[in-house]
MDTraj code that builds the backbone (N, CA, C; nanometers):
import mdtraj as md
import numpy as np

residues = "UNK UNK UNK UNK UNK UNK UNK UNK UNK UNK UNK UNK UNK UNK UNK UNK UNK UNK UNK UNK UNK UNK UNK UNK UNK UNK UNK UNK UNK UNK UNK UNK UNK UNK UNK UNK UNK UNK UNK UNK UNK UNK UNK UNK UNK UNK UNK UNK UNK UNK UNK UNK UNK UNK UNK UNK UNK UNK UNK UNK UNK UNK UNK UNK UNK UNK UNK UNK UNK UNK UNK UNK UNK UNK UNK UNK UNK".split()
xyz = np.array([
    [-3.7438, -3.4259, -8.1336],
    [-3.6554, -3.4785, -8.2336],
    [-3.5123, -3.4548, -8.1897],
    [-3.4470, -3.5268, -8.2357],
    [-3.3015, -3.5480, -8.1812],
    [-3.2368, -3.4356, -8.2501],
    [-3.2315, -3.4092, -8.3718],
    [-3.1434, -3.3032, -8.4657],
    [-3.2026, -3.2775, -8.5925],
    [-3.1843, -3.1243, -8.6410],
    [-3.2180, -3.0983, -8.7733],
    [-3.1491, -3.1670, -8.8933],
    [-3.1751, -3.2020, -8.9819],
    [-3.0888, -3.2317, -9.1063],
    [-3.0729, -3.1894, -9.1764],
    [-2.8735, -3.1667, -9.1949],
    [-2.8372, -3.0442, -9.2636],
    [-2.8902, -2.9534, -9.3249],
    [-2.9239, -2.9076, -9.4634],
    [-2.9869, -2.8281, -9.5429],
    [-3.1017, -2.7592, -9.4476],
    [-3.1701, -2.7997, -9.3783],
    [-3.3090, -2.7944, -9.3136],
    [-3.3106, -2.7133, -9.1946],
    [-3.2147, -2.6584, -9.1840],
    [-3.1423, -2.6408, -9.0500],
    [-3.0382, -2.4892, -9.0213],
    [-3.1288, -2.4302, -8.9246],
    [-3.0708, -2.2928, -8.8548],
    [-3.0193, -2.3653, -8.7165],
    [-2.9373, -2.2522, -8.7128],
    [-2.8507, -2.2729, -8.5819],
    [-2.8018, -2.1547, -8.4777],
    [-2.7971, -2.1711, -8.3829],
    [-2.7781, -2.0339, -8.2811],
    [-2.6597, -2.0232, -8.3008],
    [-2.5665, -1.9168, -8.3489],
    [-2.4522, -1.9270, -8.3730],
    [-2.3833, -1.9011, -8.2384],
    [-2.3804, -1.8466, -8.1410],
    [-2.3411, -1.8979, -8.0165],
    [-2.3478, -2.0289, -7.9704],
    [-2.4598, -2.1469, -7.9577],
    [-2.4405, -2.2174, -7.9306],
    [-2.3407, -2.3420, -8.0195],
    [-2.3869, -2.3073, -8.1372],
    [-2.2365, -2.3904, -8.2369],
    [-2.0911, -2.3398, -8.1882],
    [-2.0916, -2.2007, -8.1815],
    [-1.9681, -2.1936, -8.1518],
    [-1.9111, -2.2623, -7.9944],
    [-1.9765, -2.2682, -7.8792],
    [-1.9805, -2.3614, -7.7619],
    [-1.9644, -2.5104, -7.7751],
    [-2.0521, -2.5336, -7.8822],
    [-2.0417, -2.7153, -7.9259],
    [-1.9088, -2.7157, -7.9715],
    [-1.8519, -2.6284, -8.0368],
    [-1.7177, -2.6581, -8.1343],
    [-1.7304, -2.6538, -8.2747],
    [-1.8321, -2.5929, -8.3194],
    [-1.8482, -2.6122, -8.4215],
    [-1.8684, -2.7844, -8.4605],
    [-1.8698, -2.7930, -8.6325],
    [-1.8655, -2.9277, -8.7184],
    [-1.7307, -3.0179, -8.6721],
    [-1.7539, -3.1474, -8.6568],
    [-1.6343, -3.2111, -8.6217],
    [-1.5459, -3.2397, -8.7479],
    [-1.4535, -3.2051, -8.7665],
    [-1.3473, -3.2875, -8.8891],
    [-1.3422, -3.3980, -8.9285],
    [-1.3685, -3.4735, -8.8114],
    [-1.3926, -3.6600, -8.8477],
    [-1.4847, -3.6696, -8.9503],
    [-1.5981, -3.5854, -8.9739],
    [-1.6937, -3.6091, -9.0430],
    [-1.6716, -3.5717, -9.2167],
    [-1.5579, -3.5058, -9.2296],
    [-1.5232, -3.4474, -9.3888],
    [-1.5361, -3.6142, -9.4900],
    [-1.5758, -3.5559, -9.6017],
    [-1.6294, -3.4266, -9.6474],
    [-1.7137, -3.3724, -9.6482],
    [-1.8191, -3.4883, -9.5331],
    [-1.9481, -3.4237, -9.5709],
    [-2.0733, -3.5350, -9.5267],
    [-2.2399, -3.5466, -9.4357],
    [-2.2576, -3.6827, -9.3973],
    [-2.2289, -3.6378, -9.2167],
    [-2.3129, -3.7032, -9.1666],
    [-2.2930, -3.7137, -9.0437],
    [-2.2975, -3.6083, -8.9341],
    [-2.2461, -3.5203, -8.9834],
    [-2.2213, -3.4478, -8.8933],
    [-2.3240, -3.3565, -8.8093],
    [-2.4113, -3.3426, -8.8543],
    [-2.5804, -3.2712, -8.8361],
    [-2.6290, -3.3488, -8.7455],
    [-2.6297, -3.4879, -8.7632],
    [-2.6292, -3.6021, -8.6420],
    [-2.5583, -3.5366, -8.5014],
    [-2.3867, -3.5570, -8.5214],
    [-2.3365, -3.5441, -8.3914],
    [-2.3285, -3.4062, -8.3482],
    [-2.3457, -3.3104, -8.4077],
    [-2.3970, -3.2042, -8.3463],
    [-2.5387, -3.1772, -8.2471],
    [-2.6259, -3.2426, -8.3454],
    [-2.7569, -3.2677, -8.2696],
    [-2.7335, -3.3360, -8.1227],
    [-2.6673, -3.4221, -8.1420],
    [-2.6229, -3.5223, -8.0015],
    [-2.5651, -3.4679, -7.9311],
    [-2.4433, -3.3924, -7.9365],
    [-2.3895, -3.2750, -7.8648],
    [-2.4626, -3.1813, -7.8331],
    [-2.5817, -3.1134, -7.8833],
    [-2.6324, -3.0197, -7.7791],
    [-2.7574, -3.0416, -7.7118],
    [-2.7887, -3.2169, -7.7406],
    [-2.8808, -3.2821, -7.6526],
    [-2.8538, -3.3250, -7.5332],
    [-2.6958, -3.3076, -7.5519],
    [-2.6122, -3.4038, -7.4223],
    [-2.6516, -3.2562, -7.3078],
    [-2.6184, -3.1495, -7.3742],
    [-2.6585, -3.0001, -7.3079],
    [-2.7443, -2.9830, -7.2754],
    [-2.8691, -3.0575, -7.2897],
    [-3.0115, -3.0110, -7.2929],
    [-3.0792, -2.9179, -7.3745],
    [-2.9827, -2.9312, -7.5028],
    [-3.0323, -2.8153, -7.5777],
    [-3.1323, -2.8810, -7.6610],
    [-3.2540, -2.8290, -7.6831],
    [-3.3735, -2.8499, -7.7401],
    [-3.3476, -2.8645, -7.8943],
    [-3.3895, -2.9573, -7.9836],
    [-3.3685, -2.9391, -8.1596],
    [-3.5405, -2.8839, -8.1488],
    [-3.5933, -2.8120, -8.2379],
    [-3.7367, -2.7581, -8.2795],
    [-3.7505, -2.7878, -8.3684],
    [-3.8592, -2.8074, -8.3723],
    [-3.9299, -2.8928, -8.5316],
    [-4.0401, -2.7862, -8.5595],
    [-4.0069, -2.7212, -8.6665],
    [-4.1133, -2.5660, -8.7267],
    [-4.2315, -2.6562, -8.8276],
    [-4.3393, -2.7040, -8.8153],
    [-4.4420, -2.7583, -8.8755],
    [-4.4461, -2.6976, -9.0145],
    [-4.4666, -2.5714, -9.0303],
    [-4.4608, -2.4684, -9.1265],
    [-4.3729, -2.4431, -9.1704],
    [-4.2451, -2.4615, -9.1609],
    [-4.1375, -2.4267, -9.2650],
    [-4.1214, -2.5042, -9.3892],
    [-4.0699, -2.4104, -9.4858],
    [-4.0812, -2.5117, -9.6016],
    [-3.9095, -2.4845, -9.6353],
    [-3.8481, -2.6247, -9.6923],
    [-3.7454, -2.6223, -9.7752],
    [-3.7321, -2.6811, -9.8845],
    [-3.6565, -2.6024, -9.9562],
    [-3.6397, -2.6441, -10.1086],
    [-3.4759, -2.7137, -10.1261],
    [-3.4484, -2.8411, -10.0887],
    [-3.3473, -2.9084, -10.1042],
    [-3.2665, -2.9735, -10.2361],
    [-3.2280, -2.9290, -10.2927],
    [-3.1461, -2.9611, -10.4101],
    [-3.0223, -3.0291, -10.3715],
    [-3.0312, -3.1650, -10.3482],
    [-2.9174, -3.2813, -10.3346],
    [-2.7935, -3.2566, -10.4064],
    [-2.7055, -3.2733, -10.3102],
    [-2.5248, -3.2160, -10.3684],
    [-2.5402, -3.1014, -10.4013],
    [-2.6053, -2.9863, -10.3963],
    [-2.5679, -2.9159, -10.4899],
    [-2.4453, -2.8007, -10.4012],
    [-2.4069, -2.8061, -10.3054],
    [-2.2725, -2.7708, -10.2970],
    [-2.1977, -2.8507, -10.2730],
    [-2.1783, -2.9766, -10.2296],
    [-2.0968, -3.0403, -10.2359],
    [-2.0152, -3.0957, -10.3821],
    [-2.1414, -3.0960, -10.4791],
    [-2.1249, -3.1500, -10.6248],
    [-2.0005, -2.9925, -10.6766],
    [-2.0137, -2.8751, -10.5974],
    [-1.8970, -2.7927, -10.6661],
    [-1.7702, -2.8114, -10.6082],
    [-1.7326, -2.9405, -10.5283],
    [-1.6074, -2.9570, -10.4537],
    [-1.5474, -3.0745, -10.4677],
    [-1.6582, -3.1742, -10.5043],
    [-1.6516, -3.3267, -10.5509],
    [-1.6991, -3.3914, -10.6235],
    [-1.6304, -3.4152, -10.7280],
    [-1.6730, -3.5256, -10.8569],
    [-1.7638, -3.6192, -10.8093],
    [-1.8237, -3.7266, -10.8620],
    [-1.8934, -3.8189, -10.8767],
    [-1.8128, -3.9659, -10.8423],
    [-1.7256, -3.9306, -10.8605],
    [-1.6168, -4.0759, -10.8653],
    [-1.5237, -4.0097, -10.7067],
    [-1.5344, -3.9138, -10.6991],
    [-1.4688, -3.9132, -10.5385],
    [-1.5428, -3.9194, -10.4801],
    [-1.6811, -3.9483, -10.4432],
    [-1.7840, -3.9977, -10.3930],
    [-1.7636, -4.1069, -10.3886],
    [-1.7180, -4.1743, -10.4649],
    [-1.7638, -4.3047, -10.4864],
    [-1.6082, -4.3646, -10.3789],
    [-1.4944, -4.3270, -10.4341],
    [-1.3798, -4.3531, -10.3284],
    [-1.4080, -4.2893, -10.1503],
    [-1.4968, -4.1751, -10.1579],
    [-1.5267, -4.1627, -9.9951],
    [-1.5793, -4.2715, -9.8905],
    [-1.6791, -4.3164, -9.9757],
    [-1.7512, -4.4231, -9.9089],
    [-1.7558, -4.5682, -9.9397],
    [-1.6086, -4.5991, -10.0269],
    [-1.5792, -4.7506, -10.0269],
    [-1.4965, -4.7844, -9.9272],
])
top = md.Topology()
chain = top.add_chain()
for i, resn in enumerate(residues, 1):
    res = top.add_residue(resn, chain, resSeq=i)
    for name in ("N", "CA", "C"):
        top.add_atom(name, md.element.get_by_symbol(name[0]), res)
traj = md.Trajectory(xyz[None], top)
């Protein structure tokens, strides 16, 4: 698999810090789990897919404490 998606997703904190961390282009939020993934594929860095892990994903729920509903809506018009 190419990359984890966000929420779903541990990271070697050495190797993020090598990638550069999250890109800024990507604020506020969206995308970026993508080009990270791509960046440390370009490295040969392996994404792992854990069969057995389980996550419990609750949609927005930190983003929803930083952004209204209607600045959502101006992000992506």
């Amino acid at each position: 698999m190419l990359y984890g998606s966000g929420g779903c997703s541990l990271y070697d904190a050495g190797k993020l810090r090598e990638l550069g961390g999250l890109d800024e282009v990507y604020q506020p939020a969206y995308v970026e789990d993508l080009d990270l993934g791509f960046r440390a594929w370009q490295k040969g860095w392996p994404s792992v897919f854990v069969q057995a892990a389980r996550v419990v994903h609750k949609h927005r729920t930190t983003t929803s404490r930083y952004y209204s509903p209607n600045s959502w809506t101006r992000f992506w018009s």
